[in-house]
C-alpha positions in Angstrom: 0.0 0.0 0.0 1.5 3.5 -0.6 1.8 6.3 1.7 -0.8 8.0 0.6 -3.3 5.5 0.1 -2.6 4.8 3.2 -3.3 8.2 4.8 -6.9 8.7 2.9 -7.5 5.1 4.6 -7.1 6.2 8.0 -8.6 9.6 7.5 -11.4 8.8 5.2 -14.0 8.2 7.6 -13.6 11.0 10.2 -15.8 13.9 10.3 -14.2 17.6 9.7 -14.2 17.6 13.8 -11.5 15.1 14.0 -9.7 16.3 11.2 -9.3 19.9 12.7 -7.9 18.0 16.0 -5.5 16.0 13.5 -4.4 19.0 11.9 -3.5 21.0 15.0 -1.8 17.6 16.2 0.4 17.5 13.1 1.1 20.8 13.4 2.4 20.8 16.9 4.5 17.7 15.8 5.7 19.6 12.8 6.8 22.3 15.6 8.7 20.0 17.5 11.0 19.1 14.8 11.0 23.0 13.2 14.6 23.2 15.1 18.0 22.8 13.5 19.1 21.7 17.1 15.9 19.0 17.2 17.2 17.7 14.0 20.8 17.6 14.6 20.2 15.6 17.5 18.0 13.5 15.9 20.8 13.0 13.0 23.6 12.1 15.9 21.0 9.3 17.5 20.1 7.5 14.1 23.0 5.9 14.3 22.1 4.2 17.5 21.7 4.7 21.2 23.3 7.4 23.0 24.0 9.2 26.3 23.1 12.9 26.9 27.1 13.0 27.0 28.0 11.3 23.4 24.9 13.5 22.2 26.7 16.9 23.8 30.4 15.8 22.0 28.7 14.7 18.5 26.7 17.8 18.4 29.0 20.2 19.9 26.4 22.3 22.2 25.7 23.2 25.5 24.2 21.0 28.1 21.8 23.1 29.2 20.3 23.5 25.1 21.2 19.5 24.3 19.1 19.0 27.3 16.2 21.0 26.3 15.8 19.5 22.9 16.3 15.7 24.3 13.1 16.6 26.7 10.7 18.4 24.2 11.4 15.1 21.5 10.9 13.1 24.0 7.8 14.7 25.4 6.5 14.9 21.4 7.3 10.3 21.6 10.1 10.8 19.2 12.9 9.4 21.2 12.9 7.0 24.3 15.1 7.5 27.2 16.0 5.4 29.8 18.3 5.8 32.8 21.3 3.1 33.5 22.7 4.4 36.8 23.0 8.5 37.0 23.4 7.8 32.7 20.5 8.8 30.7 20.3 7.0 27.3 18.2 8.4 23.9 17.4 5.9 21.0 14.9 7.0 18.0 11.3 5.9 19.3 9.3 6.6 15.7 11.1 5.3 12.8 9.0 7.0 10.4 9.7 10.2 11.9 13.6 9.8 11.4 12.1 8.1 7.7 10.4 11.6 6.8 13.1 13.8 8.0 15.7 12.0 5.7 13.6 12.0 2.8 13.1 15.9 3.2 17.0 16.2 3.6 17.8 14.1 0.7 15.2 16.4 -1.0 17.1 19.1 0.0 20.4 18.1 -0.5 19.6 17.1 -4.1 18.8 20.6 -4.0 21.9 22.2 -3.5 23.8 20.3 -6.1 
């Protein structure tokens, strides 16, 4: 099934009412990763679990900002953290998130040559 047949499947039914709440839902989501930062981070943990401190050396920021960004994608359910002692751990939660965002970079990319 392709994407979008796959969207107009899971929409098709739902009065305007829901749609409005979807909308606004996307919207925030699409908020969430509207930050260079967000992304960057995102980019760093693709590659596979990692601490808050492999995060602050691969993406060369300060704790206090690295930390911010770690809690609002978490809080949006796009990465999962869990604690191993006083170390906090981030893997990727969504994979179709991490999916969309390197289609639009490729996009991009492809852009600039």
């Amino acid at each position: 099934m392709n994407p979008k047949s796959k969207v107009k499947k899971a929409t098709s039914n739902l009065p305007p009412e829901a749609m409005e709440k979807i909308f606004v839902q996307v919207a925030e989501y699409f908020n969430v990763l509207s930050e260079p930062s967000r992304l960057r981070i995102m980019y760093v943990i693709c590659g596979g679990e990692k601490s808050v401190s492999e995060v602050l050396e691969l993406c060369g920021s300060s704790q206090a900002n690295v930390s911010r960004h770690l809690s609002a994608l978490h809080k949006a359910g796009i990465l999962l953290r869990r604690k191993e002692g006083t170390t906090v751990f981030y893997s990727i939660a969504d994979s179709a998130t991490v999916e969309m965002c390197q289609t639009v970079c490729a996009k991009i990319a492809e852009s600039l040559h």
